[in-house]
C-alpha positions in Angstrom: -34.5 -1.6 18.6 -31.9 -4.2 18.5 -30.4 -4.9 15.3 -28.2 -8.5 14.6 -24.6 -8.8 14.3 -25.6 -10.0 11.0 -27.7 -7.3 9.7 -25.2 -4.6 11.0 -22.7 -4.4 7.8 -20.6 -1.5 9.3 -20.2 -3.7 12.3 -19.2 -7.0 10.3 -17.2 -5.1 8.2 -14.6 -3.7 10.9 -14.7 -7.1 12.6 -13.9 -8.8 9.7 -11.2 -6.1 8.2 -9.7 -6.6 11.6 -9.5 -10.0 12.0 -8.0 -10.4 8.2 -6.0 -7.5 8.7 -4.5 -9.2 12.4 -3.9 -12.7 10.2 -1.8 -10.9 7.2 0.2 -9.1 9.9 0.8 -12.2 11.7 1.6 -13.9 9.0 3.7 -10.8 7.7 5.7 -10.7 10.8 6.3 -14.1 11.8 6.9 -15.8 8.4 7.9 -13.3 5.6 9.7 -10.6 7.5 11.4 -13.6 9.3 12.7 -14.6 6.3 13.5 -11.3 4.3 14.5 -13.1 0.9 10.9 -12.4 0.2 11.5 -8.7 1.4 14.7 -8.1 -0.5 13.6 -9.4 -3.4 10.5 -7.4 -3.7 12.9 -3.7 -2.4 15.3 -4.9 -5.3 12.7 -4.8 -8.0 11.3 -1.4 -6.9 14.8 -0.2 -6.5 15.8 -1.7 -9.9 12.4 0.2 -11.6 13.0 3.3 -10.0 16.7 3.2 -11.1 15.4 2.9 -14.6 13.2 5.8 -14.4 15.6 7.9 -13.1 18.4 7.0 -15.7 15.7 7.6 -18.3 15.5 11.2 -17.3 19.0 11.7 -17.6 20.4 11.0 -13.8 23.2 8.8 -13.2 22.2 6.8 -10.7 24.0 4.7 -7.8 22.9 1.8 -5.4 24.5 0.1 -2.1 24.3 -3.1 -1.7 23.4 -4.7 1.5 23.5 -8.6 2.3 23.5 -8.9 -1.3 20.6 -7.2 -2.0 20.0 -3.5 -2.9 18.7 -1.4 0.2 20.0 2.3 -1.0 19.5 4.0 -4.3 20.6 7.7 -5.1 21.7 10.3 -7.5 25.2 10.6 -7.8 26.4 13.7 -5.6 23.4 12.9 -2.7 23.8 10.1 0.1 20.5 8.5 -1.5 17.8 6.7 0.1 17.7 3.7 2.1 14.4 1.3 0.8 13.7 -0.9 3.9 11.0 -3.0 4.6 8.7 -0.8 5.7 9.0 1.2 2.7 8.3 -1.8 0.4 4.0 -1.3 0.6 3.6 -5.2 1.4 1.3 -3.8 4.4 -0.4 -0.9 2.3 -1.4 -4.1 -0.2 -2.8 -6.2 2.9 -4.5 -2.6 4.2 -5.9 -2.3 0.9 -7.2 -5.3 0.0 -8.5 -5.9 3.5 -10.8 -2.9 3.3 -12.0 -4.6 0.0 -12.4 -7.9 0.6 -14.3 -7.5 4.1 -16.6 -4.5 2.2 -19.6 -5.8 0.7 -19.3 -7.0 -2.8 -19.5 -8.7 -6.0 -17.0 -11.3 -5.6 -16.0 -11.7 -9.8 -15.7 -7.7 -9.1 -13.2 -8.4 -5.7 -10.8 -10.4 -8.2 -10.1 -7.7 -11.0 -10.3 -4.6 -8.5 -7.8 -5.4 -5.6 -5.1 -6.9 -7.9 -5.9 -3.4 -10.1 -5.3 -1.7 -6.8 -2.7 -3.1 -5.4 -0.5 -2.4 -8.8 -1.7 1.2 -8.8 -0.5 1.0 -5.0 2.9 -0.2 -6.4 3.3 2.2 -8.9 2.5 4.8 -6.5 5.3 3.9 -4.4 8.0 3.8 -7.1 7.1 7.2 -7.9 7.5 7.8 -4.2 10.7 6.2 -4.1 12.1 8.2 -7.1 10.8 11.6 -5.9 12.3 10.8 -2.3 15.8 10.0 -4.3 15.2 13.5 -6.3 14.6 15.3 -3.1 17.5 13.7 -1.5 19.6 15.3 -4.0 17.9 18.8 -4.9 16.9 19.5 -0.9 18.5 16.6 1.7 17.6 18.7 4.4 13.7 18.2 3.4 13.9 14.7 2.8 12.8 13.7 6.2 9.6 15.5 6.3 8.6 14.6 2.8 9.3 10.9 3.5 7.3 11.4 7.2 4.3 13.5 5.7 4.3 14.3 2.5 4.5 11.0 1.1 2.4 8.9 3.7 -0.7 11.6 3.3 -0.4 11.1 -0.2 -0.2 7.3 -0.4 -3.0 7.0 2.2 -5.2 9.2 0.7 -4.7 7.5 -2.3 -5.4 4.4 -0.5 -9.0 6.2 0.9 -10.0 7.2 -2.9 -9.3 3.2 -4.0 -11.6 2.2 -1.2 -14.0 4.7 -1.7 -14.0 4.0 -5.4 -15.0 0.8 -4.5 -17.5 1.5 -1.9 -19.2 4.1 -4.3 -18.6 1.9 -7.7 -18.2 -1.8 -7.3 -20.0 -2.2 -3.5 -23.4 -4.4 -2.9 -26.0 -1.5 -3.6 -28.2 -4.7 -2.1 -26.3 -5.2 1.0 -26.2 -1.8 2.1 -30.3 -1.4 1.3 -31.1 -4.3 3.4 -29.0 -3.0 6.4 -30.2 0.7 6.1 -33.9 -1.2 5.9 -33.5 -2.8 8.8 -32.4 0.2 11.0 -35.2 1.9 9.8 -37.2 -0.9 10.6 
């Protein structure tokens, strides 16, 4: 039994999430990250927010500054934490939004949920950013292993429950019948 290209949704799907996700990084790589005011702009603010939150608690707080910009935030007493581009969660949004957008989907339901999801994706990362600056201060010497594991199983998993949110919630029910009716068929 041969079943189309266009009747396969699983198959359009990571075609399509791949190809969208292969423009973003382009554009990402070549155009943004080329020119980092974007970049340091965007580390700034979540440094700037996560300074806030920190101070709010009762920390005094310190930051570097780096071509003008802040890159490093910290509790007094602790070296910190250097926010680099990488850290900022422009490629978590694309990721995100990617797996949403190429998903099938009410469309009126694709423009309230991925903006929702990439600000819970940002708020998730400033909380990242202020625990990694707490840790850097209470236990340096586990600092590297939060950042590496801890941290990127929980903001991935969190990206997985978003998805599947959507998939489970917000996703074609229609799409998905007429694809699992024509395997069957």
């Amino acid at each position: 039994m041969r079943v189309s290209f266009k009747q396969n949704a699983f198959a359009r799907f990571v075609v399509l999430a791949s190809l969208i996700y292969f423009v973003l990084y382009l554009i990402y790589q070549f155009i943004v990250k080329k020119y980092t005011f974007y970049d340091q702009k965007f580390i700034g603010s979540i440094i700037s927010t996560a300074e806030y939150f920190i101070k709010l608690v009762g920390y005094k707080t310190f930051t570097v500054l780096q071509d003008r910009d802040y890159q490093v935030i910290g509790i007094d007493g602790s070296n910190g934490v250097w926010v680099g581009s990488n850290c900022n969660a422009i490629t978590l949004f694309s990721l995100f939004s990617v797996f949403v957008f190429a998903y099938p989907g009410h469309q009126k339901s694709k423009l309230w949920f991925i903006p929702l999801g990439i600000l819970l994706i940002h708020i998730l990362n400033i909380i990242r950013v202020i625990a990694l600056v707490i840790i850097a201060y209470y236990s340096p010497y586990s600092l590297s292993f939060n950042h590496t594991y801890t941290f990127t199983f929980i903001v991935y998993a969190f990206i997985f429950l978003l998805w599947m949110i959507w998939v489970n919630k917000y996703a074609s029910k229609t799409n998905l019948k007429q694809t699992t009716n024509a395997h069957e068929n």
